[in-house]
C-alpha positions in Angstrom: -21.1 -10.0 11.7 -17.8 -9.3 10.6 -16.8 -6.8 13.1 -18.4 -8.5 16.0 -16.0 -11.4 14.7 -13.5 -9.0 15.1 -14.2 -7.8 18.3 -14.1 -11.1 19.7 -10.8 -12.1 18.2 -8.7 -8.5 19.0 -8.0 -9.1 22.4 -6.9 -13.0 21.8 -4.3 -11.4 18.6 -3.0 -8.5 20.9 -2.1 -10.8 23.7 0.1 -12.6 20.8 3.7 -11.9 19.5 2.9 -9.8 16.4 3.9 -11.5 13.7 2.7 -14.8 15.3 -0.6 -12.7 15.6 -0.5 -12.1 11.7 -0.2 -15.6 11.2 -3.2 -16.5 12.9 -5.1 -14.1 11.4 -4.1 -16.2 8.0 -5.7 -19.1 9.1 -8.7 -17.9 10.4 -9.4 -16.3 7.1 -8.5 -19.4 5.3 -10.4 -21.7 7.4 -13.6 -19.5 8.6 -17.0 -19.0 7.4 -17.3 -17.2 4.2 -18.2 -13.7 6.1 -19.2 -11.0 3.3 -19.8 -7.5 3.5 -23.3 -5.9 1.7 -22.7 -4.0 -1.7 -21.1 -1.2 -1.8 -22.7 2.1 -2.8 -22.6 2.8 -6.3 -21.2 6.3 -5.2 -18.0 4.7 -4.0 -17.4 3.3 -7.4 -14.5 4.6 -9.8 -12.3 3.6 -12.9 -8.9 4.1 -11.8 -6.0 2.7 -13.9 -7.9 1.8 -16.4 -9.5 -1.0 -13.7 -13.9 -0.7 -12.2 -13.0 -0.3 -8.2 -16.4 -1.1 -6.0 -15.0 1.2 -3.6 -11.8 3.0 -3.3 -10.5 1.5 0.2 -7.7 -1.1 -0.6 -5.7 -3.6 1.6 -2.1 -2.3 1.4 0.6 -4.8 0.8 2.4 -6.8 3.3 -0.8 -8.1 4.7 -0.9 -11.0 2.5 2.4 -11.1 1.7 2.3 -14.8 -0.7 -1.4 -13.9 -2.0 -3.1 -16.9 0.4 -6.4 -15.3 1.3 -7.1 -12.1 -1.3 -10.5 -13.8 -1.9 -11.2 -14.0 1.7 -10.2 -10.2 1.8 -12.3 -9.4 -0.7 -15.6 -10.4 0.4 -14.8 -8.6 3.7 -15.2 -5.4 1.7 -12.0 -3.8 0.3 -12.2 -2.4 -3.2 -9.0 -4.1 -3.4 -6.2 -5.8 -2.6 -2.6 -5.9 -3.0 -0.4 -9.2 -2.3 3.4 -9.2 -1.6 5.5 -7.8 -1.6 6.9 -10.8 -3.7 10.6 -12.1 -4.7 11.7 -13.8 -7.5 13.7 -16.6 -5.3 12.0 -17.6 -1.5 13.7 -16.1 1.4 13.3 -16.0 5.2 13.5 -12.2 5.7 15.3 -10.2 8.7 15.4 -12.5 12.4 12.8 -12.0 14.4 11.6 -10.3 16.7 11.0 -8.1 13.7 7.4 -6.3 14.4 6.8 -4.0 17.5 3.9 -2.9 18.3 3.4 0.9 20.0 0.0 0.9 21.1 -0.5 4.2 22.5 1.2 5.5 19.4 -1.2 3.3 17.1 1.5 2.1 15.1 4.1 -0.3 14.1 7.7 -0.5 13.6 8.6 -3.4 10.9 12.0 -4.7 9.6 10.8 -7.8 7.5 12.8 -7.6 4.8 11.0 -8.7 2.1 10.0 -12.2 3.6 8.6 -14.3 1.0 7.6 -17.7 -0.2 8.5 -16.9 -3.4 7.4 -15.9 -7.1 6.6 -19.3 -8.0 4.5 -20.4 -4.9 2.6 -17.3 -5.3 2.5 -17.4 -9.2 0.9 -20.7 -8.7 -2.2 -19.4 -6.5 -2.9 -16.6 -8.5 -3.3 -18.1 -11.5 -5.3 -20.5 -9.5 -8.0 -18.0 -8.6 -7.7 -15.9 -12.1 -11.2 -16.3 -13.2 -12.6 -15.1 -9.4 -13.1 -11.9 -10.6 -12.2 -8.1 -8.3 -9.2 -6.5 -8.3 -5.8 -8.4 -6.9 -2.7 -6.2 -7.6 1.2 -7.6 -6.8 3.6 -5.8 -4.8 7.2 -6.8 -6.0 10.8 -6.8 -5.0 14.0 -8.1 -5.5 16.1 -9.9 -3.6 18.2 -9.0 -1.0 21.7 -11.2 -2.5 20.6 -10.1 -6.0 23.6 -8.9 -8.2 21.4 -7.6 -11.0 17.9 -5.8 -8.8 16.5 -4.1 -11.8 16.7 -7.9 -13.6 14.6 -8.8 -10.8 11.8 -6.3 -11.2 12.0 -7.3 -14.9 11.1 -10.6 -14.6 8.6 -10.5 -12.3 6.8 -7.9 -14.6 6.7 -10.6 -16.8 5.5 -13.5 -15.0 2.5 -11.9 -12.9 1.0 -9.4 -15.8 -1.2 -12.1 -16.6 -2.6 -12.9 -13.2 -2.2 -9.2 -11.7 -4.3 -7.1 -11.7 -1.6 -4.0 -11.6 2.0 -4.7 -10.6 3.7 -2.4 -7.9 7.4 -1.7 -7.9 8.5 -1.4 -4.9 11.6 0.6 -4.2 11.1 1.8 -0.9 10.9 -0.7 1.8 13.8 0.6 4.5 14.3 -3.0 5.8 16.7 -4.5 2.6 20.4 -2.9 2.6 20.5 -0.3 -0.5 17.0 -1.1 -2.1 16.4 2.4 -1.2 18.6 3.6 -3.8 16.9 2.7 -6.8 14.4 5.9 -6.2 17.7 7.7 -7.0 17.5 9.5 -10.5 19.7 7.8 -12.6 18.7 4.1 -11.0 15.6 4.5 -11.1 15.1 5.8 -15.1 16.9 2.5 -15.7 14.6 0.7 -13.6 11.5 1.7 -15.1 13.0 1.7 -18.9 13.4 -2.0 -17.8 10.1 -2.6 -16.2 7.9 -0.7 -18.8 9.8 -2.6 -21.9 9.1 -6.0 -19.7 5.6 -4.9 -19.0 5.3 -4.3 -23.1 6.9 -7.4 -24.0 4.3 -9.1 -22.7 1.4 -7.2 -23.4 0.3 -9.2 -26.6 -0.6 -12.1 -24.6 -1.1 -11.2 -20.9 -3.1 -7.5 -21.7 -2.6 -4.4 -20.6 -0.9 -4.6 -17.4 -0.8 -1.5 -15.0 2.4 -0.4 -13.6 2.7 1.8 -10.3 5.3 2.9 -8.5 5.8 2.8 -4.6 7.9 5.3 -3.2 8.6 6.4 0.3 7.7 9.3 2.1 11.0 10.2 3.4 12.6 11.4 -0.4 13.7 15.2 0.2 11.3 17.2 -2.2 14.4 17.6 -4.6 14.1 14.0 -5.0 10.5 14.0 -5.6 11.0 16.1 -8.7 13.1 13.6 -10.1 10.7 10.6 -9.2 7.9 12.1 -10.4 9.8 13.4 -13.8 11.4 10.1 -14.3 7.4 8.5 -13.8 6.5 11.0 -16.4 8.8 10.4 -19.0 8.0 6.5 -18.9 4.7 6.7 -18.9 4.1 4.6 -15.7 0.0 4.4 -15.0 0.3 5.5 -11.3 2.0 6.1 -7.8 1.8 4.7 -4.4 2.3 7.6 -2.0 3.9 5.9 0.7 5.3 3.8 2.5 7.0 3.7 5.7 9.2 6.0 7.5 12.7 5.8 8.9 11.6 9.6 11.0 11.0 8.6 14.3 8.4 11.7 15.6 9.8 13.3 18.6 6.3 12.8 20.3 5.9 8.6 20.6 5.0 7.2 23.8 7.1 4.2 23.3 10.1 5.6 23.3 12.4 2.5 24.2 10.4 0.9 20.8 10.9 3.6 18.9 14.8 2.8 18.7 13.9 -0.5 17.3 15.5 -0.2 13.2 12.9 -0.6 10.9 9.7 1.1 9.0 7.3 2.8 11.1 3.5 2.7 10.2 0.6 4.0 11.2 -1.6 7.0 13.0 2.5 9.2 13.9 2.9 8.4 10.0 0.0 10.5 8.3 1.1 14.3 8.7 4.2 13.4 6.6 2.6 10.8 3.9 -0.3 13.2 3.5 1.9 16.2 3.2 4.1 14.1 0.3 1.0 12.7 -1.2 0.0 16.3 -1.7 3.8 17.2 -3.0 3.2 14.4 -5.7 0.1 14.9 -6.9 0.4 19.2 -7.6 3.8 17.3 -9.7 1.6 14.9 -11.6 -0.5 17.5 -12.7 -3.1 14.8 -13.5 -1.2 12.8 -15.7 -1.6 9.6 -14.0 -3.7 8.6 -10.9 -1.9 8.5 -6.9 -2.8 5.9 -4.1 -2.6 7.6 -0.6 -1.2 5.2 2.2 -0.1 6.5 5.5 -2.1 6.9 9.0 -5.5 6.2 7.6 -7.0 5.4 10.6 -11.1 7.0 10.1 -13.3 8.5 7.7 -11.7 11.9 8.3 -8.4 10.7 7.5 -8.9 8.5 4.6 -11.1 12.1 3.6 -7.9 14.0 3.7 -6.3 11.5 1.6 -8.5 12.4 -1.5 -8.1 15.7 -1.0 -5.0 15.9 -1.2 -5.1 14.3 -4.2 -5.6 10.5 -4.0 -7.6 9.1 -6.3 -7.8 5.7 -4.2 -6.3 4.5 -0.5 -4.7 1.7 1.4 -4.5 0.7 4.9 -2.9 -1.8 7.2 -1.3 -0.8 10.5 -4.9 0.7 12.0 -6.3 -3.0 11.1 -4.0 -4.1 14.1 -6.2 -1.7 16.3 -9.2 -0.8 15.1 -9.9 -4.6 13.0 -11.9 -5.3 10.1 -14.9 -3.2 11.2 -12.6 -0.2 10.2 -13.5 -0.9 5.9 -17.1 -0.5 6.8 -16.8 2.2 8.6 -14.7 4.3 6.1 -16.8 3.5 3.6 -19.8 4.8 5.6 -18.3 7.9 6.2 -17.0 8.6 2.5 -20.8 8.3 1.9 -22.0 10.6 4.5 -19.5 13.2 3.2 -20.7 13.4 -0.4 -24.2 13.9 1.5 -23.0 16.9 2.9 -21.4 18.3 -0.1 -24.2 17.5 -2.3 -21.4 15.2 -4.7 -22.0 12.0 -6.7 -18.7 10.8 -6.5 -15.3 11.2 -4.4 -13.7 12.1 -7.6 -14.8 15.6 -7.2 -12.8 15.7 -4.0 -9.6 14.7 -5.0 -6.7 16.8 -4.7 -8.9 19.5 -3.6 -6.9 20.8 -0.6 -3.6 19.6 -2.4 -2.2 23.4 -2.6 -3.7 24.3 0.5 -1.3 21.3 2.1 1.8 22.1 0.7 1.6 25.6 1.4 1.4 24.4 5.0 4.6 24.3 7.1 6.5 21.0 7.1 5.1 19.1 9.8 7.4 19.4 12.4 8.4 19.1 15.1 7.0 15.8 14.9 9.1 15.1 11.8 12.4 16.8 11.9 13.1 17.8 8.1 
């Protein structure tokens, strides 16, 4: 049912400007019938974080940027599902148009910048739907006319641990001037000194929080020593590995789009997420758990996620082409691949090919290096 819902409602969102599209798609999930997908396989099961996922395939943030329909999400079969990303004050964001879609290229060129409603607004829904049960995680950010960033990260730490399931700091969107910057070494061991000691403050009456780290996939590998060392030494429970790209590959069809400033996502995106995922987790050396996001666009893909060393995945961008039917059919071919391989659980595949991929040359030319 869901994805002959979807099927009917694709072509009417693609002949939509895409953010008007996205808004759309808001309402219809707030106001349709309660669609639910079956159970998920007890195979697709796994305690990451310290939190039971059903199954390991996750909504990226983004798409439910001020947590309005995570329920709705939910029940359509992710594992989980990650609102935001969220500022402490409301603000409108880049002018639009800021979302392109490349269709031939199956991807997406975004320059939001950090458009949000708002801690408070979003505060106030998720600690309406506390007691709803599965797994709701907060993407977070500052603002863009912040003088103090790290302040920012701070204090949403401390407002959301109680109604989060995990936090995510987000220091890599491309689309606010200088955020970038705070995956630099010395920035960024401030940053988490402050977001750990925030996270700890709290702990005694909102739990044991989990604190990840988004980072982009465009950090030189120098640069991934130091973000994965800095993760280390403050004892961070996980990474998001990544998300999007300021690379333009030298092979898009929409070349005119590809000019537009902005984040790219999507299917041009996986060689170089997958490759970094890989980079980060031979660094991690199991110490804490990755998320791969990038290009997952099939079974086979979200496949080579886990090995290459994600422990769980995200999507987004292929939603925009392939629609909701795309969970369900991930899932079903996670399942048919522990079949083949005779495993009880995708745990056995993760990181498997993880030296095999960063032995591989850089992938170029479609990402000059």
């Amino acid at each position: 049912m869901i994805d002959v819902f979807g099927r009917l409602m694709r072509p009417l969102l693609a002949s939509l400007d895409p953010e008007d599209a996205h808004a759309l798609t808001i309402k219809l999930l707030k106001f349709s019938p309660a669609f639910a997908a079956g159970r998920d396989d007890r195979r697709l099961a796994s305690r990451v974080f310290g939190l039971n996922f059903p199954n390991p395939v996750g909504l990226a943030a983004g798409f439910d940027k001020n947590a309005e329909v995570p329920d709705a999400l939910l029940r359509l079969g992710f594992g989980c599902v990650e609102v935001g990303t969220v500022t402490p004050k409301p603000q409108r964001g880049n002018p639009r148009p800021r979302i392109f879609r490349l269709n031939a290229d199956g991807a997406i060129i975004n320059r939001l910048g950090f458009n949000s409603q708002g801690a408070d607004a979003v505060l106030k829904r998720l600690a309406a739907r506390a007691n709803a049960g599965g797994i709701v995680g907060i993407n977070v950010g500052a603002n863009r006319d912040s003088a103090d960033r790290a302040a920012d990260y701070a204090r949403l730490i401390e407002r959301f641990a109680a109604v989060a399931s995990y936090v995510t700091v987000n220091v890599s969107s491309p689309n606010t001037p200088g955020l970038r910057n705070l995956q630099h070494a010395a920035a960024l061991d401030d940053l988490m000194a402050r977001v750990v000691e925030a996270r700890e403050r709290v702990a005694r009456t909102a739990g044991a929080t989990p604190v990840l780290l988004k980072i982009a996939p465009d950090l030189s590998l120098g640069e991934l020593d130091d973000v994965v060392g800095i993760a280390r030494a403050h004892r961070i429970d996980g990474m998001i590995v990544g998300n999007t790209t300021i690379a333009r590959p030298q092979n898009l069809h929409y070349r005119e789009a590809a000019k537009q400033a902005g984040g790219l996502s999507g299917r041009p995106l996986f060689a170089l997420s997958t490759r970094m995922l890989a980079e980060t987790y031979v660094r991690v050396e199991g110490v804490f758990p990755l998320i791969g996001v990038g290009g997952i666009d099939s079974g086979a893909t979200a496949l080579a996620k886990f090995r290459a060393g994600a422990s769980l995945i995200q999507l987004y961008s292929a939603l925009v082409f392939r629609g909701l039917g795309l969970v369900a059919e991930i899932k079903r071919e996670l399942i048919a691949a522990l079949e083949r391989d005779r495993l009880d659980s995708l745990s056995e595949l993760v990181g498997t090919d993880a030296a095999a991929v960063t032995a591989e040359p850089w992938p170029a030319p479609h990402f000059a290096r």
